[in-house]
ROPA-232486 format. One line per 3 residues: number of its first residue (from 0); their letters; for each residue x, y, z of C-alpha. Coordinates in Angstrom, 1 decimal. Layout:
residues N
NUM = a = X,Y,Z ~ ...
end
This chain:
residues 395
0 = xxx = 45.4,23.8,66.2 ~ 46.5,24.8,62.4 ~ 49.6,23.6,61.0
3 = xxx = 51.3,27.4,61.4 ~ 50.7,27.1,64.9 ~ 51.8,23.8,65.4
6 = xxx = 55.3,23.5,67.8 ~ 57.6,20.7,67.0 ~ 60.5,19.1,68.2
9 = xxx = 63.6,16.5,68.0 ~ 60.8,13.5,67.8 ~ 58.5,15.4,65.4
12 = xxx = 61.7,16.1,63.0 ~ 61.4,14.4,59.4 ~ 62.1,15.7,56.2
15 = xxx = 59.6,13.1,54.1 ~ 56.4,13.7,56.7 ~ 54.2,17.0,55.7
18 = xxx = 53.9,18.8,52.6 ~ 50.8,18.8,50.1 ~ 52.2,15.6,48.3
21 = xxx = 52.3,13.6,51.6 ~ 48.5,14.9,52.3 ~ 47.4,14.0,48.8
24 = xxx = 49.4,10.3,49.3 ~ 46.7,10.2,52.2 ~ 43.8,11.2,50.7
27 = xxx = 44.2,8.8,48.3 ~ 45.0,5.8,50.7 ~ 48.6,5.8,49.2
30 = xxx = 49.7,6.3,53.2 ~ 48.7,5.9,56.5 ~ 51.0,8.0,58.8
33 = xxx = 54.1,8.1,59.4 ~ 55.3,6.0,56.2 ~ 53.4,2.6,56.2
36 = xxx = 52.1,1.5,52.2 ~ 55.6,2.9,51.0 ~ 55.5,-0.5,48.4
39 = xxx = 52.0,0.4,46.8 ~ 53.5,3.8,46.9 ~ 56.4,2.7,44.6
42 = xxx = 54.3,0.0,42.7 ~ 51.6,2.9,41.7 ~ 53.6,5.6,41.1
45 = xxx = 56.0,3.5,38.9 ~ 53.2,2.1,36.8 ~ 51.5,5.5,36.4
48 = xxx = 54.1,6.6,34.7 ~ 55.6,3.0,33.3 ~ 52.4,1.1,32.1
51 = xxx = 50.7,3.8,30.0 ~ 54.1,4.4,27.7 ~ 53.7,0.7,26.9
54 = xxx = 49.7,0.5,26.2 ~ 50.1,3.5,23.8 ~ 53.6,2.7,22.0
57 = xxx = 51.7,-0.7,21.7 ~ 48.6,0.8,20.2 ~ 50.9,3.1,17.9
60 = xxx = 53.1,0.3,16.7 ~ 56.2,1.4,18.1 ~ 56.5,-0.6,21.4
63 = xxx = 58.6,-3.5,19.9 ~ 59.4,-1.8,16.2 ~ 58.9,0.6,13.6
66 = xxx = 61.3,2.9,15.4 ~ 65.0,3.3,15.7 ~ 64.6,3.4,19.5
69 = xxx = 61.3,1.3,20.2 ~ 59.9,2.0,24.0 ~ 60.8,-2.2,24.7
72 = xxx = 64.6,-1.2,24.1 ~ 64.8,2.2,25.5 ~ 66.4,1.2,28.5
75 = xxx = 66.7,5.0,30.2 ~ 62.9,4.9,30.1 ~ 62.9,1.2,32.0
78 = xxx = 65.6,2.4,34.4 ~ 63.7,6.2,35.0 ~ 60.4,4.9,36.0
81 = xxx = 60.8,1.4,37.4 ~ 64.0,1.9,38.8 ~ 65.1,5.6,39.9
84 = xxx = 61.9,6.6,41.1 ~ 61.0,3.3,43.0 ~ 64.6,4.5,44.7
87 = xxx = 63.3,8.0,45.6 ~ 59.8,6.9,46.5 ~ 61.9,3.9,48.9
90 = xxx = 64.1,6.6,50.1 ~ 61.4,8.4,51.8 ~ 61.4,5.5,54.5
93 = xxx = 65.0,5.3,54.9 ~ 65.6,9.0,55.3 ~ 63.0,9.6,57.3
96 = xxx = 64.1,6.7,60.2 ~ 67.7,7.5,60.2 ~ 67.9,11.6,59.6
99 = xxx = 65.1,11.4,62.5 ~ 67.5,9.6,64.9 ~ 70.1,11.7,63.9
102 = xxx = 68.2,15.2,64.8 ~ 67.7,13.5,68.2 ~ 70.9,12.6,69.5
105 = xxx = 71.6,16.2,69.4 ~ 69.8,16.1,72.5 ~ 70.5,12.9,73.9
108 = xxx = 74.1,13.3,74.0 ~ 73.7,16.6,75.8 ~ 75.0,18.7,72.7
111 = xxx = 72.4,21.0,73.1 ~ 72.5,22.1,76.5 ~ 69.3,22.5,78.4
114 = xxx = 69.3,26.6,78.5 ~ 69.7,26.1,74.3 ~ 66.9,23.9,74.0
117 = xxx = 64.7,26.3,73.2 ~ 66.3,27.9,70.0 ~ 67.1,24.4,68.7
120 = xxx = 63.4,23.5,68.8 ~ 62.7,26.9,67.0 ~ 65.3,25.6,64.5
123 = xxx = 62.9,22.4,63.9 ~ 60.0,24.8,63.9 ~ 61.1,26.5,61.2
126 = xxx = 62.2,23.5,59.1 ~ 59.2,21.9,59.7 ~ 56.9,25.0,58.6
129 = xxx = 59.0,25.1,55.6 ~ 58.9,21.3,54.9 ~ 54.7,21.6,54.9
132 = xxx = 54.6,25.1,52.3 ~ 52.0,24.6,50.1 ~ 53.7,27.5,47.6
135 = xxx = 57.1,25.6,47.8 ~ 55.4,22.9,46.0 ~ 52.9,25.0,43.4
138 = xxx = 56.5,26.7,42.4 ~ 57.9,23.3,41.8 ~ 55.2,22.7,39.5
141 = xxx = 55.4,25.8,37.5 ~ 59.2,24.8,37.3 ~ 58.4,21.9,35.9
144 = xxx = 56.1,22.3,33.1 ~ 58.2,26.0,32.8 ~ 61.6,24.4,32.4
147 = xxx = 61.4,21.0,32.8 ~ 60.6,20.2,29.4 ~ 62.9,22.1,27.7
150 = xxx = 65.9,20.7,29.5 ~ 64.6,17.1,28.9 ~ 64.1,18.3,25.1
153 = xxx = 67.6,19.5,24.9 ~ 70.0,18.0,26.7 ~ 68.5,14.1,27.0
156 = xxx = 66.7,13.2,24.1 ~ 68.4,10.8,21.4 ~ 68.5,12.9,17.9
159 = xxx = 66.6,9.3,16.3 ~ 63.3,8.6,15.5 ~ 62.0,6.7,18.9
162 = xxx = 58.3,5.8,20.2 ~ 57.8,8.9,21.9 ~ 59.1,11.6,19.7
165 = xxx = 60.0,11.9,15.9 ~ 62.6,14.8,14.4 ~ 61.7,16.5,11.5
168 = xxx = 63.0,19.5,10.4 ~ 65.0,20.1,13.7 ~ 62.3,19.9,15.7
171 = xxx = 60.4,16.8,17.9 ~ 57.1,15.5,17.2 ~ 55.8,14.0,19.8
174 = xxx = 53.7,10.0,19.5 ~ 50.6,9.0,20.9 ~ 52.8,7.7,23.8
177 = xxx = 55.1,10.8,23.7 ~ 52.2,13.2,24.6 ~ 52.1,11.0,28.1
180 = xxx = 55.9,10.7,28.6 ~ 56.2,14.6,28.2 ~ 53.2,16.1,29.9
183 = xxx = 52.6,13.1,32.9 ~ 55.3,10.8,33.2 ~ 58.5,13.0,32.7
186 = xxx = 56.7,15.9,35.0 ~ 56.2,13.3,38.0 ~ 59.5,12.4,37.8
189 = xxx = 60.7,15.8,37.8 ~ 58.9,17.3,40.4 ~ 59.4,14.3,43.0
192 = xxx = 63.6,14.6,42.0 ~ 62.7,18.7,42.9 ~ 60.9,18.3,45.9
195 = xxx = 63.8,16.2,47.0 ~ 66.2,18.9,46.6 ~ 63.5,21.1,48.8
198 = xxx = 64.0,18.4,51.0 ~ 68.1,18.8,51.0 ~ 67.9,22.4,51.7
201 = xxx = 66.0,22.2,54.2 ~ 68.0,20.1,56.1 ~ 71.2,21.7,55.0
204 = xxx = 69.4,25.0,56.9 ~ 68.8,23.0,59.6 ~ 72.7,21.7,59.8
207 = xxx = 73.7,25.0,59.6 ~ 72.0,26.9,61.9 ~ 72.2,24.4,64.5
210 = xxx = 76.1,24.3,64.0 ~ 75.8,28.3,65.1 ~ 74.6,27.2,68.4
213 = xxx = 77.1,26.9,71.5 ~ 77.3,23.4,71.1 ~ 78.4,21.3,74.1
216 = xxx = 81.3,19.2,72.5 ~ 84.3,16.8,74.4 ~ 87.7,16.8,72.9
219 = xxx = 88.1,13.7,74.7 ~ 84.9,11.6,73.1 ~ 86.2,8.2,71.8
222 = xxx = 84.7,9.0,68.4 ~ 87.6,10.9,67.6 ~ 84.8,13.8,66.3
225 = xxx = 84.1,15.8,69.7 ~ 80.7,13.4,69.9 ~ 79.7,14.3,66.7
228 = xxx = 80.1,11.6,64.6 ~ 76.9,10.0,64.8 ~ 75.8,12.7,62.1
231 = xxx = 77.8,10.9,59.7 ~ 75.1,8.7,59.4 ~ 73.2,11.3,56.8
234 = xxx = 75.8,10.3,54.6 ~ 74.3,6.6,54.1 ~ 70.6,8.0,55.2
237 = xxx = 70.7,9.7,51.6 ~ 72.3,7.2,49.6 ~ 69.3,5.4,48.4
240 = xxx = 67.7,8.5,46.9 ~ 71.5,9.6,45.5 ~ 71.7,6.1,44.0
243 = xxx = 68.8,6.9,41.8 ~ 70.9,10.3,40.1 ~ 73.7,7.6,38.8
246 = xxx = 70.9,4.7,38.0 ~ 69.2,7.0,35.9 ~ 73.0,8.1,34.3
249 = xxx = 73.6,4.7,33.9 ~ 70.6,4.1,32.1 ~ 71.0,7.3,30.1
252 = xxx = 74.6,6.0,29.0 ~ 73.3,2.4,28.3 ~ 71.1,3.9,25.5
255 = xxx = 73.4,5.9,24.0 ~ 76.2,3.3,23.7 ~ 73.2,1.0,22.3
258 = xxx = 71.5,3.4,20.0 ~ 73.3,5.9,19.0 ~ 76.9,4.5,18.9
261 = xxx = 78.5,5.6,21.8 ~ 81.3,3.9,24.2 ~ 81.8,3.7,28.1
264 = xxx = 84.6,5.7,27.8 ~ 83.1,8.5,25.8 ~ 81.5,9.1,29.6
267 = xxx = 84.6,9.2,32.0 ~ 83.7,12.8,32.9 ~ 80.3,12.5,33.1
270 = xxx = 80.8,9.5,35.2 ~ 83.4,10.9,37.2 ~ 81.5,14.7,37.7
273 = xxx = 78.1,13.0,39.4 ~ 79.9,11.2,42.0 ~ 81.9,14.0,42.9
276 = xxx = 78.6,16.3,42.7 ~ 76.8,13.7,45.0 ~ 79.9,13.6,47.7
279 = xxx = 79.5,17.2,47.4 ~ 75.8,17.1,48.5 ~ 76.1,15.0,51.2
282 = xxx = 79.2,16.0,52.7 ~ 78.4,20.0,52.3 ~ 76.4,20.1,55.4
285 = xxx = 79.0,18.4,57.6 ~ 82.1,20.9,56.7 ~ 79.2,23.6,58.7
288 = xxx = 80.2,22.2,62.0 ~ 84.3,22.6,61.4 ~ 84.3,25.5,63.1
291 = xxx = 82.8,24.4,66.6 ~ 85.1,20.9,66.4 ~ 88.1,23.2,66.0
294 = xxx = 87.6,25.1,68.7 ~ 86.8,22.2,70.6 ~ 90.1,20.6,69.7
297 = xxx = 91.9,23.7,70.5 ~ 90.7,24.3,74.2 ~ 91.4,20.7,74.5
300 = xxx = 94.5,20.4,73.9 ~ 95.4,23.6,75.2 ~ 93.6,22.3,78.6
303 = xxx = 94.9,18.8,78.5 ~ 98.3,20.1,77.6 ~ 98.6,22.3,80.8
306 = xxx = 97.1,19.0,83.5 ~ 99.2,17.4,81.6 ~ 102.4,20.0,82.4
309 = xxx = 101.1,19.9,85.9 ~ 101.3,16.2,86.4 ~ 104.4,15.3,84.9
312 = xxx = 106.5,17.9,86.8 ~ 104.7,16.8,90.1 ~ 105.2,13.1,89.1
315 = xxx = 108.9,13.9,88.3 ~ 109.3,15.9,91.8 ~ 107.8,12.7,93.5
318 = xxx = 109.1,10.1,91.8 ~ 112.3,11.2,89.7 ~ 114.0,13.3,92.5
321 = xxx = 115.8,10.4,94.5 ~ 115.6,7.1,92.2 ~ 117.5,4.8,94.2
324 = xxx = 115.1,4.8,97.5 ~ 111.4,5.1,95.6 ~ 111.6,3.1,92.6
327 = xxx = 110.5,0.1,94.5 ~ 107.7,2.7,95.7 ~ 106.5,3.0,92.3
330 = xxx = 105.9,-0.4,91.7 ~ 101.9,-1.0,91.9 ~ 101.4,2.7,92.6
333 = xxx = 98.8,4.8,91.1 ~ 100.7,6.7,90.0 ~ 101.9,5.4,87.1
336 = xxx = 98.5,4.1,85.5 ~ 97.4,8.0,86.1 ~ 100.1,9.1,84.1
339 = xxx = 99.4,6.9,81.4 ~ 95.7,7.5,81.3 ~ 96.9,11.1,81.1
342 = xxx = 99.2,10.1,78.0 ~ 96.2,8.6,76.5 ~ 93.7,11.3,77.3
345 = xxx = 96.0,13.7,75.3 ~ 96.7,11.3,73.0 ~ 92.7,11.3,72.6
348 = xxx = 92.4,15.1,72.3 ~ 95.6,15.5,69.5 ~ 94.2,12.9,67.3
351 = xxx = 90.2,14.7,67.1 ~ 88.9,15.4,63.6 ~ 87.7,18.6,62.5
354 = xxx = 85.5,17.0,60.8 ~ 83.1,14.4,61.4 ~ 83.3,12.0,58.6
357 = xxx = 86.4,9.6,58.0 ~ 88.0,8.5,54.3 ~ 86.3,5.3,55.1
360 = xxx = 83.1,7.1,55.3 ~ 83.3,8.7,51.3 ~ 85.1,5.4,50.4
363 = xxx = 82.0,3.2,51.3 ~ 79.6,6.0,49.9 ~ 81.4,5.9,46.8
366 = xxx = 81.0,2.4,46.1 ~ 77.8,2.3,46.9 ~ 76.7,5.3,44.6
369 = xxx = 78.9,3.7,42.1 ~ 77.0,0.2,41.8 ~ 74.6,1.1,38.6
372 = xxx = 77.7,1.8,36.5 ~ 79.5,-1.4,37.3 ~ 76.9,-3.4,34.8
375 = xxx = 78.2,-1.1,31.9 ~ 81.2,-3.2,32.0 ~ 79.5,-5.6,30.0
378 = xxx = 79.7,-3.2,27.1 ~ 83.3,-3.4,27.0 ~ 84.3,-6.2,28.3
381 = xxx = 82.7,-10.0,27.2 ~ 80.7,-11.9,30.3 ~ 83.5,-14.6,30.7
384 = xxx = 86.6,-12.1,30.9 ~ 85.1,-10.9,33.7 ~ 83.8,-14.4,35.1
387 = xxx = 87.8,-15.2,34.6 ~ 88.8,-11.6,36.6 ~ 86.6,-12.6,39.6
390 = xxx = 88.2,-16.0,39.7 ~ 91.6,-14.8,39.6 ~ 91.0,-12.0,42.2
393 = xx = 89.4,-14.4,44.6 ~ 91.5,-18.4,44.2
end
């Protein structure tokens, strides 16, 4: 059967399996389905694009000197290759276990009802066709030898000599080693960080077509989210390959503040714009379901609040009419634990979130996005100040 023709569903969801990349990571005996070799993945990857830059800046001199940025010191280049793209190659795994889980529980929790399971599984059909297009990936090419290298050449290059590139005249001459950075290394990098964002708008349509279905919700689901909250969990699914954007900043910064002059706080807003753009990413796809959890809370409480109406004025005709000859009645009846599970149902229903995530939620994410800049401390402040901070904070 071809791959068009092919029908999936919740188990067959992933956005890391399929595509030309993941066929080629076979063919080579980089993979064996689903995921399995993901550390020779990140080990040859990494020192395709790593161990070359250090053979040739070694053969041209400029791997420990002769430049104002020799490759040894150039810690963005360290931190690019060995660090954020081991992260996205790792992140594969990650997202691929948990987003997985995720796409099921739609129908294990009875979300989707049974008449609706068909569109939902045309939903994943039509991800999943998009996930494996061969032209999505040769225009992610073309973009990166069309673009890519002009954006690197412009907006992150130092303006130094350094062991891949050379200015003269306003221009950049490219090394021995440069000609692999810009034409091999660099492009790898780029297209796997591209493919990625394929990868986030695909599930992004996925989120958001789903969210258009008449989803099967409970006002009065202890998670405080109509049952939704499990897809939370895409918030820490993607962290590992987010983590990689503010490694590579991190690096990025380190070199300038080493090399060119710069301070930490000369990078606040840079700082400060990538975690908000990367709670942005994550948390886009979960405001697409605010609609459906604020009708759900509405028809709850609307519903909840007339029982409710119901079973008070009942209880008060029973109970509250003549005091003095049924309040030892009351004692050990029913009831009374009815009406407080009522209280509690309502309480339940008034306290649901529109939205599934919690400030805990983007508190934790932030931290954990945040953990490359922490080491740029060191620039400002000396390794026993903060050794005496960590004491104070903790005896």
């Amino acid at each position: 059967m071809s791959q068009d023709r092919h029908k999936y569903d919740s188990k067959d969801f992933s956005l890391v399996l399929g595509g030309p990349l993941y066929q080629l990571y076979m063919r080579t005996f980089l993979l064996t389905p689903p995921l399995n070799h993901y550390k020779t993945r990140i080990i040859f990857i990494s020192l395709l694009t790593w161990l070359p830059l250090l053979i040739l800046s070694s053969i041209s001199g400029t791997a420990f000197s002769g430049v104002k940025v020799p490759f040894f010191y150039d810690i963005e280049i360290h931190v690019r290759f060995l660090g954020s793209l081991a992260l996205m190659i790792a992140a594969e795994l990650v997202v691929h276990q948990r987003i997985q889980v995720i796409v099921k529980e739609f129908i294990d929790r009875n979300i989707i009802a049974t008449q609706d399971l068909h569109k939902f599984n045309a939903i994943i059909n039509k991800a999943m066709h998009l996930r494996n297009s061969y032209i999505v990936e040769i225009c992610l090419i073309i973009l990166v030898f069309g673009f890519g290298k002009w954006i690197w050449k412009e907006y992150m290059t130092l303006n130094v000599a350094t062991w891949f590139a050379i200015p003269k005249s306003g221009q950049l001459h490219l090394t021995l080693p440069g000609y692999w950075y810009a034409f091999v290394s660099l492009p790898i990098f780029q297209f796997i960080l591209l493919r990625w964002y394929f990868r986030l708008f695909i599930w992004y349509d996925f989120l958001w077509k789903t969210s258009k279905l008449p989803l099967h919700l409970n006002s009065l689901h202890p998670d405080r989210a109509g049952g939704l909250s499990f897809i939370t969990d895409s918030i820490f699914a993607l962290a590992p390959l987010l983590l990689a954007h503010t490694l590579l900043l991190a690096g990025l910064i380190a070199n300038r503040i080493l090399h060119a002059g710069a301070a930490l706080p000369d990078f606040k807003y840079e700082i400060i714009g990538i975690i908000v753009f990367l709670l942005v990413i994550v948390l886009i796809p979960l405001f697409f379901f605010i609609f459906p959890l604020e009708e759900t809370k509405r028809r709850g409480t609307i519903k909840y609040g007339a029982i409710a109406s119901h079973y008070v004025n009942d209880f008060s005709k029973k109970w509250l009419s003549d005091h003095s000859e049924k309040s030892k009645m009351l004692l050990g009846s029913s009831d009374i634990q009815s009406l407080a599970d009522l209280a509690n149902s309502y309480q339940v229903t008034q306290e649901m979130r529109i939205l599934p995530f919690t400030l805990r939620n983007i508190i934790q994410f932030i931290f954990i996005i945040s953990i490359p800049f922490f080491p740029l401390a060191l620039f400002v402040f000396k390794i026993e100040d903060i050794i005496g901070l960590v004491f104070k904070f903790f005896m």
